[in-house]
C-alpha positions in Angstrom: 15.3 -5.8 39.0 18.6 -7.0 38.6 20.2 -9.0 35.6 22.9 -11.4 35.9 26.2 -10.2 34.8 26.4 -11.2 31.1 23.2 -9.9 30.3 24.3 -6.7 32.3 27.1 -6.4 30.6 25.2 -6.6 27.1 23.4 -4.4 27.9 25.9 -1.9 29.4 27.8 -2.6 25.7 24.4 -1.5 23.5 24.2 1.4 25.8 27.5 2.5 25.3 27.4 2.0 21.6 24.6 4.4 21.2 22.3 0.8 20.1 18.6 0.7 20.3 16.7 -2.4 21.3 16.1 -4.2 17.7 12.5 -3.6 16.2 9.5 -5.8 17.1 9.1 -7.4 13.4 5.3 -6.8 11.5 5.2 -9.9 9.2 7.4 -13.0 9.5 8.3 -16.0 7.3 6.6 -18.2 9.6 3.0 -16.7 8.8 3.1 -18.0 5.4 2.3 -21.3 3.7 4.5 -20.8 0.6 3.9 -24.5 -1.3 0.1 -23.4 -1.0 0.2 -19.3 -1.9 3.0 -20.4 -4.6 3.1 -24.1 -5.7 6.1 -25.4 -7.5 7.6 -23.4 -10.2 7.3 -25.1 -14.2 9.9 -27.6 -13.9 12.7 -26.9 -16.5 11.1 -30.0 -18.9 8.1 -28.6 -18.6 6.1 -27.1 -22.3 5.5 -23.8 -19.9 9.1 -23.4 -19.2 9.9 -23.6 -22.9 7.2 -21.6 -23.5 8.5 -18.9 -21.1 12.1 -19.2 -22.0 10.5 -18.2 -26.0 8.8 -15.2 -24.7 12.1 -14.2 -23.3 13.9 -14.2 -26.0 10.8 -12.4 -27.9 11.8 -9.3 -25.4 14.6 -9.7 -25.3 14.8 -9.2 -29.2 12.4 -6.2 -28.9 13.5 -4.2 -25.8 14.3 -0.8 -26.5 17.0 1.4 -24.8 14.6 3.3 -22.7 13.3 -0.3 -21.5 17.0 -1.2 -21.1 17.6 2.1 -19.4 14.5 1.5 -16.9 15.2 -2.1 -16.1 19.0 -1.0 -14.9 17.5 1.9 -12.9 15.3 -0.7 -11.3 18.2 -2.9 -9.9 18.2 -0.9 -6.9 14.8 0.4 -6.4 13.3 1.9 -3.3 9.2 2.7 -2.7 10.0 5.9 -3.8 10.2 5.4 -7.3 6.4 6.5 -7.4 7.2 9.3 -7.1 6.5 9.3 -10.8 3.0 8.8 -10.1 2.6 10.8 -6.8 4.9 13.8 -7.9 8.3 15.1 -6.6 7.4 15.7 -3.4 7.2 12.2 -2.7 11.3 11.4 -1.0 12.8 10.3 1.7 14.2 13.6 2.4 10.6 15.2 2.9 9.1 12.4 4.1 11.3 10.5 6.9 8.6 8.8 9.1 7.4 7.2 5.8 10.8 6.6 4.5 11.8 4.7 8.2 8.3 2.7 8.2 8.8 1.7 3.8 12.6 0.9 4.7 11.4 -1.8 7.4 8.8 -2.6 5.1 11.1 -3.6 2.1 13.4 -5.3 5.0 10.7 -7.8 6.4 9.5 -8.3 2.9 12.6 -9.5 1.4 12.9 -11.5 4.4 10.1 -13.7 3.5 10.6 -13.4 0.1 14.4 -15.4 0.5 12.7 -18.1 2.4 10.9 -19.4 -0.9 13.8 -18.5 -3.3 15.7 -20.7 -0.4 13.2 -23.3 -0.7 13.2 -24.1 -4.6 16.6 -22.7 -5.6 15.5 -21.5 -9.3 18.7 -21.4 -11.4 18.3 -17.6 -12.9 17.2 -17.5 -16.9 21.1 -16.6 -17.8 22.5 -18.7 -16.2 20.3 -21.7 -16.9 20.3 -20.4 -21.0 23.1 -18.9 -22.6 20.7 -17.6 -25.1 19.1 -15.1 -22.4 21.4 -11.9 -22.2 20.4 -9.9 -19.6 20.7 -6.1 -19.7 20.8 -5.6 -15.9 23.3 -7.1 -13.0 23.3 -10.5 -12.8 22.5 -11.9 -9.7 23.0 -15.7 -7.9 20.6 -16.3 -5.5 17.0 -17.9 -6.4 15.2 -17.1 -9.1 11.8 -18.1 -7.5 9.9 -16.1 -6.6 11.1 -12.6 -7.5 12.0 -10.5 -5.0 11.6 -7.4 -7.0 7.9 -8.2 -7.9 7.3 -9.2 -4.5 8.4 -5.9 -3.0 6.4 -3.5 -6.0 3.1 -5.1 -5.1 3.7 -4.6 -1.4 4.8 -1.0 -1.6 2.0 -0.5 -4.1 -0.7 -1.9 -2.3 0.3 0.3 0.9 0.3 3.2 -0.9 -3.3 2.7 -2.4 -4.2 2.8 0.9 -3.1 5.9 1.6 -3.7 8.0 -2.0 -7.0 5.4 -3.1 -7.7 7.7 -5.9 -4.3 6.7 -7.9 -4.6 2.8 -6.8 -4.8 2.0 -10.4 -2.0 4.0 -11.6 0.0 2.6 -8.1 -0.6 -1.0 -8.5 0.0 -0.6 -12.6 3.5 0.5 -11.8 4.4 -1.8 -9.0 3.0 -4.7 -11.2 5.8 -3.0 -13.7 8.6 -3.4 -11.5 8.4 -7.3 -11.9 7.6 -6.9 -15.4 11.0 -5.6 -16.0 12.7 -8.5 -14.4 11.4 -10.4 -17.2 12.3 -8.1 -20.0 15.8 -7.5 -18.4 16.5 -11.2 -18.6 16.8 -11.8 -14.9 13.3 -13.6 -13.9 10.9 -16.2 -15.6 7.3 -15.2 -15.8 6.1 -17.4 -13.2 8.9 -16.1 -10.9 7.2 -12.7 -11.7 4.0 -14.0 -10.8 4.5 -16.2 -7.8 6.3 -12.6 -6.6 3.5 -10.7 -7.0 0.8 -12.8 -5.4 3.3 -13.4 -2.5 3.2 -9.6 -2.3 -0.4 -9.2 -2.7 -0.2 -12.1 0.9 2.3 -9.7 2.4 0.4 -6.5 2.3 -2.5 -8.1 3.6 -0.4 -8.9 6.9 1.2 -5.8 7.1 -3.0 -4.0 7.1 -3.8 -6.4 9.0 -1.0 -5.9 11.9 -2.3 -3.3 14.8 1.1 -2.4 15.7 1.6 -1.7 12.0 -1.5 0.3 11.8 -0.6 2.7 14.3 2.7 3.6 12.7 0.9 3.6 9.0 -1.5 6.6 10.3 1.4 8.8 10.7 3.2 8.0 7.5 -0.8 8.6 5.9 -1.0 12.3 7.5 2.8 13.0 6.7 2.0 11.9 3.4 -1.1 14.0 3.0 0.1 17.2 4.4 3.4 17.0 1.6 0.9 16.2 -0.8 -1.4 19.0 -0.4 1.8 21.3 0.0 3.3 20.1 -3.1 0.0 21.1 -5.0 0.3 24.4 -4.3 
C-alpha cells in the first residue's frame, strides 16, 4: 500500500525519531455525563458554601505538622504511594509493566477530570478567601472537581482488584488523598466529593474496557509474584 507523500513523510519523520504510534486511549471525556454524575457545585451564596468555607478554617486551625507534612508530600503523588499499605516492594522500579499501565491510568484520568474543572471554573478556596492559608502549592486551574481525589479513588479501586483482601485499607487511603486537599487549604469539600464519585465512574470504565483488561492481568501477576517475594 502506498501513502501519499505527506503522510509518507510523517511517517518517515516518527521513524527516524525513534516515535511509537500514540496509545489507543481506555476512557475518554466523551463517555461521561458530568452535569448528571456531578451537578453544580454550592454556589458561593449558598449556606453550604459558608458552611464549607467554616469547616476549613476549623482545619485549618487544627492541622498538625505531620498533616502539614503529608498534604505537601501529596502535591505530587503517584499510585505508588500505597505502598504504605501494600509494603516496599510496591515501586516503579520493581514493578514497570504496572508502573507504565498506572502512568496512563493517571494520564487519561486527569484528562477527564480537566474537562469538568473546565466546565465550572471553581475559583480555588485561597484565592476566593483570604482567610484560607493553604499549607501546600497553590494552584490556578479549577477547583471543581478535584483532581487529586479523582485520581486516589481510581488508583484505589484498581488496586482492590488486584490485592481484594486490603480493599478497605486501599480505598480508606485513596479516599485520604482528597481529604488532604481540604485540610491543605486547596479544595472545598464538595470539590473533594464530586472527585471521588467521578473517580469511583472512571474505574468502572477502565474494568470495564477489554483492551484494558488484557493489560491489567499482567500488571495483577507482576504484582502478585513481587508480593509473594517481598513476603519472604
Amino acid at each position: 500500500m502506498r501513502f501519499p507523500r505527506p503522510i509518507a513523510a510523517v511517517c518517515f519523520l516518527f521513524l527516524c525519531l525513534g516515535l511509537a504510534p500514540q496509545q489507543a486511549t481506555f476512557v475518554t471525556p466523551a463517555e461521561f455525563d458530568f452535569d448528571a454524575i456531578l451537578g453544580n457545585p454550592p454556589a458561593d451564596d449558598s449556606a453550604q458554601h459558608r458552611q464549607e468555607v467554616e469547616h476549613m478554617l476549623q482545619l485549618q486551625a487544627s492541622r498538625t505538622a505531620q498533616e502539614e507534612q503529608r498534604c505537601k508530600a501529596e502535591e505530587k503523588v503517584t499510585p505508588f504511594v500505597f505502598a504504605e499499605i501494600l509494603g516496599p516492594w510496591f515501586n516503579p522500579k520493581d514493578l514497570p509493566l504496572t508502573a507504565k499501565l498506572f502512568r496512563e491510568v493517571t494520564l487519561e484520568t486527569t484528562d477527564v477530570a480537566d474537562v469538568p474543572k473546565k466546565k465550572w471554573s471553581r475559583v480555588r478556596p485561597p484565592l476566593a478567601d483570604p482567610r484560607i492559608h493553604p499549607c501546600v502549592a497553590l494552584e490556578h486551574t479549577g477547583s471543581f472537581p478535584s483532581g487529586h481525589a479523582t485520581r486516589g479513588v481510581v488508583w484505589a479501586t484498581l488496586l482492590a482488584e488486584v490485592f481484594p483482601d486490603d480493599k478497605q485499607q486501599l480505598m480508606d487511603r485513596g479516599r485520604l488523598i482528597g481529604q488532604d486537599r481540604v485540610i491543605g487549604g486547596m479544595h472545598y469539600p464538595s470539590d473533594v466529593a464530586a472527585g471521588q464519585k467521578l473517580g469511583a465512574e472512571i474505574a468502572k470504565k477502565f474494568l470495564a474496557n477489554e483492551v484494558f483488561l488484557v493489560q491489567f492481568e499482567k500488571v495483577k501477576q507482576e504484582c502478585h509474584a513481587h508480593a509473594m517475594a517481598g513476603a519472604h
